[in-house]
N, C-alpha and C positions, 0 to 999 in steps of 0.2 A: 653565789652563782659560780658554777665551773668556770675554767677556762672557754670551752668550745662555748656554754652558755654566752659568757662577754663578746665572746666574737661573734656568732651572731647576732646581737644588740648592737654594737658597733656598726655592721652592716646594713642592720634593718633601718639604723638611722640614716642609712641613705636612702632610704626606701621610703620613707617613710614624707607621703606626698605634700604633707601641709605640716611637716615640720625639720622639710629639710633644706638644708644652709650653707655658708661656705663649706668647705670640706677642709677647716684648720684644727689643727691638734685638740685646738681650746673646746672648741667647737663639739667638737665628736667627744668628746671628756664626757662638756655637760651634758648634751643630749643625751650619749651611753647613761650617767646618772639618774636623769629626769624620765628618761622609757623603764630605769631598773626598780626604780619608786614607784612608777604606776605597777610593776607589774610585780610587785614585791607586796603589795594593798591589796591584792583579787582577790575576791573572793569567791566561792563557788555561788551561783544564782540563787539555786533552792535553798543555801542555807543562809544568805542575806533574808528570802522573801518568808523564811521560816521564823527569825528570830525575833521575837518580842517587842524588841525595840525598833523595828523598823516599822515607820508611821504606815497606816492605811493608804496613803497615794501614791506613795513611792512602793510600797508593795506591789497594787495594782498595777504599776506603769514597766513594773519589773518581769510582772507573768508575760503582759502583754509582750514583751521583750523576748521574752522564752520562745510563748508559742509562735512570735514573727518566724524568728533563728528556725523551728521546727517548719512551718511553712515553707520555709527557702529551702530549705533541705528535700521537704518529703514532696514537692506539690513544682516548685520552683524547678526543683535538680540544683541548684547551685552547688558548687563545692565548697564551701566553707570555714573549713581546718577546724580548730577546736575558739573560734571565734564568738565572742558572746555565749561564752558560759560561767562567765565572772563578771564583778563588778567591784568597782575600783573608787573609792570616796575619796576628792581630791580635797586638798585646802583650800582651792579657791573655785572661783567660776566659771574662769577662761584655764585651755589646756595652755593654748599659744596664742603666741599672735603670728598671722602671715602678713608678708610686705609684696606686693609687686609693684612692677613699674612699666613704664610703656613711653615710647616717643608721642611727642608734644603734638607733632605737624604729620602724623601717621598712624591708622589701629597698628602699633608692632609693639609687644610685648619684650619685654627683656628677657633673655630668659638665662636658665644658670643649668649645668650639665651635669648629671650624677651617673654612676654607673649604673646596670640593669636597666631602668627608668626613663633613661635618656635626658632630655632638653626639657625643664619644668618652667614657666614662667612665674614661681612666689620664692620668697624663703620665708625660713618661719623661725621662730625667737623664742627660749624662754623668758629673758631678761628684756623689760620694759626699757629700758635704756640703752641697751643695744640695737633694739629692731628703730626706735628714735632717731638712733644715733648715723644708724647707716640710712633710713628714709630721709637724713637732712643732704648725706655724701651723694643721692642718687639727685633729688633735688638741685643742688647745687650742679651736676652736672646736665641740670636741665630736662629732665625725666618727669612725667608725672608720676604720684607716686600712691598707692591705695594702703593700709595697713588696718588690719582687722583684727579681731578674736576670733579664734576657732574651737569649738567645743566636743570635736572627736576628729578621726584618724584611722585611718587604714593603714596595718605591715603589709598588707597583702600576703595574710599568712604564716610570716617569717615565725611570728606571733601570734599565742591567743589572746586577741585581744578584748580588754575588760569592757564592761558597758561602764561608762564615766559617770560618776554624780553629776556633772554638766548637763548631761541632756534630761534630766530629771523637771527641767524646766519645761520642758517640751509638752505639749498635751499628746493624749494618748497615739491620734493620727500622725503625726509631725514625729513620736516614737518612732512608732513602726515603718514609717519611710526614710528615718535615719537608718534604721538598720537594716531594712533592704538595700540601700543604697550603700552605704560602707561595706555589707559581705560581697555586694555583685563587684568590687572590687578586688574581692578574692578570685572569683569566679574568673573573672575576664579584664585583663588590663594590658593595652597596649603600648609598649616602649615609645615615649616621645609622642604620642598622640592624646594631647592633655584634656581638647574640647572634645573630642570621641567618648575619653575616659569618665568625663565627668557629665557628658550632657547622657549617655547611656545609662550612667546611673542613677541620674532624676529618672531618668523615663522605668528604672526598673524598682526604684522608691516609690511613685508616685504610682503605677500601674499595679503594681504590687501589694499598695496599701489597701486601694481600690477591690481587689481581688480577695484580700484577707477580709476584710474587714464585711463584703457585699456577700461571704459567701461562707464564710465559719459558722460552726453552729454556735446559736444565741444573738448573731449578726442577722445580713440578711438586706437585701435591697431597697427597704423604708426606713432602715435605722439612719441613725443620728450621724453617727460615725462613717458607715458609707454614703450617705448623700454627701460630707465633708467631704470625705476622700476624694469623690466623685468631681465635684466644684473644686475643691485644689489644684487637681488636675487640669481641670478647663484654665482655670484663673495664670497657672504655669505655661499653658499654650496661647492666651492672651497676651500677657509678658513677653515674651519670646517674640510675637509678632510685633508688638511696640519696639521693643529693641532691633528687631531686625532695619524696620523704619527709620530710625536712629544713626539706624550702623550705617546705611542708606545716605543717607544726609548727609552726615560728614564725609565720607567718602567719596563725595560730589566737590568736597572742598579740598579735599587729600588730594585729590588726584590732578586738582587742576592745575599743571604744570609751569601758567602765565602766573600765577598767584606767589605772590613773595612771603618769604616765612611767618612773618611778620601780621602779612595780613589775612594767613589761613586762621592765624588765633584769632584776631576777630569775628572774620566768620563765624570759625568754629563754635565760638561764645554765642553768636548768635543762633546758630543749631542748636548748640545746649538747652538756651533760655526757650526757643519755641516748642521743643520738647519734653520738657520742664512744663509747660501749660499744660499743654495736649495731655500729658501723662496726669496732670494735676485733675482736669475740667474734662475730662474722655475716659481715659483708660482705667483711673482707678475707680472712678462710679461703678465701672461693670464688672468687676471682681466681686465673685460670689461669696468666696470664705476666707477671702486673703487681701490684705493693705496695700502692700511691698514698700512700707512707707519709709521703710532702711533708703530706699532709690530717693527718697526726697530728700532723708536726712544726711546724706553722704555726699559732700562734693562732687558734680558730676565731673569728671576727665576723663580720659585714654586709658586709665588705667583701670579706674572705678567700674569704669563700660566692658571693658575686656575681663574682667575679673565675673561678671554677669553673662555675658557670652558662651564661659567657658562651660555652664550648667544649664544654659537654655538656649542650644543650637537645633536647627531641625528637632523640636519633638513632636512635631505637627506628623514627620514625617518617619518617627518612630511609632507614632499613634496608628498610621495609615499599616506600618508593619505588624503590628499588632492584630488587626482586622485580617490583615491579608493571610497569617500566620494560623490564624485562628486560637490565638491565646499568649498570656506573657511564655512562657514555657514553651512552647513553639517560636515566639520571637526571636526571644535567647539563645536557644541552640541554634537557630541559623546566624545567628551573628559568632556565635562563637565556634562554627562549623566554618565558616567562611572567610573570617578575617583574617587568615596566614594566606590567603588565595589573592587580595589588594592589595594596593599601596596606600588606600587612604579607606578608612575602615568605613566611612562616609558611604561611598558608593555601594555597600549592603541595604544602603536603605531603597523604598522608593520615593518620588518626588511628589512633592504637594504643591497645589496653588493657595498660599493662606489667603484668608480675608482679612480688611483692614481692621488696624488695633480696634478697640472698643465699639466694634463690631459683636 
């Protein structure tokens, strides 16, 4: 790799939203290594889905990959860079892990500063013993603390970036709305505004897939695939409204001022646990093609909670923009026509009254 090559790899790894970290020497080493490895493995699409040795499912889940990227481009407008036209077989199954954290007695996120990007609430690890190592340092200073696997990645361009053997696990819908969802981050990202960035790109994965998949030829609004899409979509605005509920409740304990540190944690456990039911005996009966059973299986905190927030805020009320727009294409360019015109990219939307969860 040239010189100006490394240097933008070094860069991109601050760019880079769910794998970026301190900003020490060491740091920026590895990651520069670990982005020059993926991108050093790509391969061109058509000649992975051409070659002999690539099994029938992984083929198939590769075109469908192709023709998303082609979607977004020709139908979407997105801009894209040269994004998803390679594919990158890693050694293992996780790219990273991300850690965030959040105050104990308050929804407040920790967050950490990067250039471009602004103020991100996670950092993110190659090494399993370092992302341990600092989630016990955050811990100990009283933090709750979330740390997860992540199995793709946005430069937002800097980079072409490869489609990862990671999501290869994905079924074909859950495909295609990673990858709408990762290029609309090419498209439109705003500095420091992390639940804007990421809850707009559920709603342009998930609206998206809906749209590929109900309307491509050989698709079509009785298939298999778009009634999923379809139901994902509801079941992602169900969720949302559960959490908002959530967010709701604790917030009644947050804020009450007579209440001593001490005994907002209890409450707050008790919010958790009733929420915890609800979600168990309510909310998740009514999901049509989705569990969300990660939310049962991951300690519920401040952190856990905010780390879900940041992908399903208002989509009720991006759904409503949609309608109003009269299509995702329309959606999108008003949001990306408008958002240098706010201060909080939010107010492009309009407002909805949800109904209650498991409604």
């Amino acid at each position: 790799m040239s010189t100006r090559g490394w240097t933008r790899l070094l860069v991109a790894v601050g760019l880079m939203a769910v794998i970026a970290s301190a900003c020490s020497p060491i740091y920026v080493i590895r990651a520069g290594i670990a982005e020059a490895k993926i991108l050093r493995a790509r391969r061109p699409l058509p000649e992975v889905i051409l070659d002999p040795a690539t099994d029938e499912r992984t083929r198939g889940k590769l075109t469908f990959a192709m023709e998303a990227r082609k979607y977004a481009i020709e139908v979407l407008e997105l801009d894209v860079g040269n994004s998803y036209t390679s594919f990158t077989q890693l050694d293992k199954d996780t790219l990273a892990l991300v850690l965030s954290a959040a105050q104990k007695d308050r929804l407040a996120s920790k967050t950490w500063w990067f250039p471009i990007v602004g103020s991100v609430p996670y950092k993110g690890y190659f090494s399993v013993s370092g992302a341990l190592n600092d989630q016990a340092k955050l811990e100990a200073d009283g933090f709750d603390t979330y740390l997860r696997p992540t199995a793709a990645f946005s430069t937002l361009g800097w980079f072409s970036d490869p489609l990862l053997s990671s999501l290869m696990r994905l079924d074909e819908v859950d495909l295609v709305e990673t990858v709408l969802h990762e290029l609309s981050h090419n498209h439109l990202f705003v500095k420091g505004q992390v639940r804007f960035n990421e809850s707009f790109a559920t709603f342009v994965g998930r609206a998206g897939a809906i749209e590929f998949f109900c309307t491509r030829d050989g698709g079509g609004p009785d298939t298999v695939k778009c009634l999923r899409a379809e139901a994902r979509w509801r079941d992602n605005r169900r969720f949302e409204t559960f959490i908002e509920e959530l967010v709701e409740g604790l917030e009644a304990v947050y804020q009450d001022s007579a209440l001593a540190y001490q005994t907002k944690l209890v409450e707050r456990q008790a919010v958790f646990d009733e929420h915890l039911e609800i979600f168990e005996t309510r909310v998740q009966p009514s999901f049509e093609a989705s569990t969300f059973q990660n939310f049962l299986n991951t300690p519920l905190n401040n952190a856990t909670l905010l780390a879900r927030v940041r992908y399903y805020h208002r989509l009720e009320d991006f759904q409503i923009l949609l309608g109003n727009q009269g299509g995702l294409r329309e959606a999108i360019r008003h949001l990306k026509d408008g958002v240098d015109g706010v201060d909080d990219p939010f107010d492009l939307l309009p407002v909805s009254v949800t109904e209650p969860s498991g409604s």
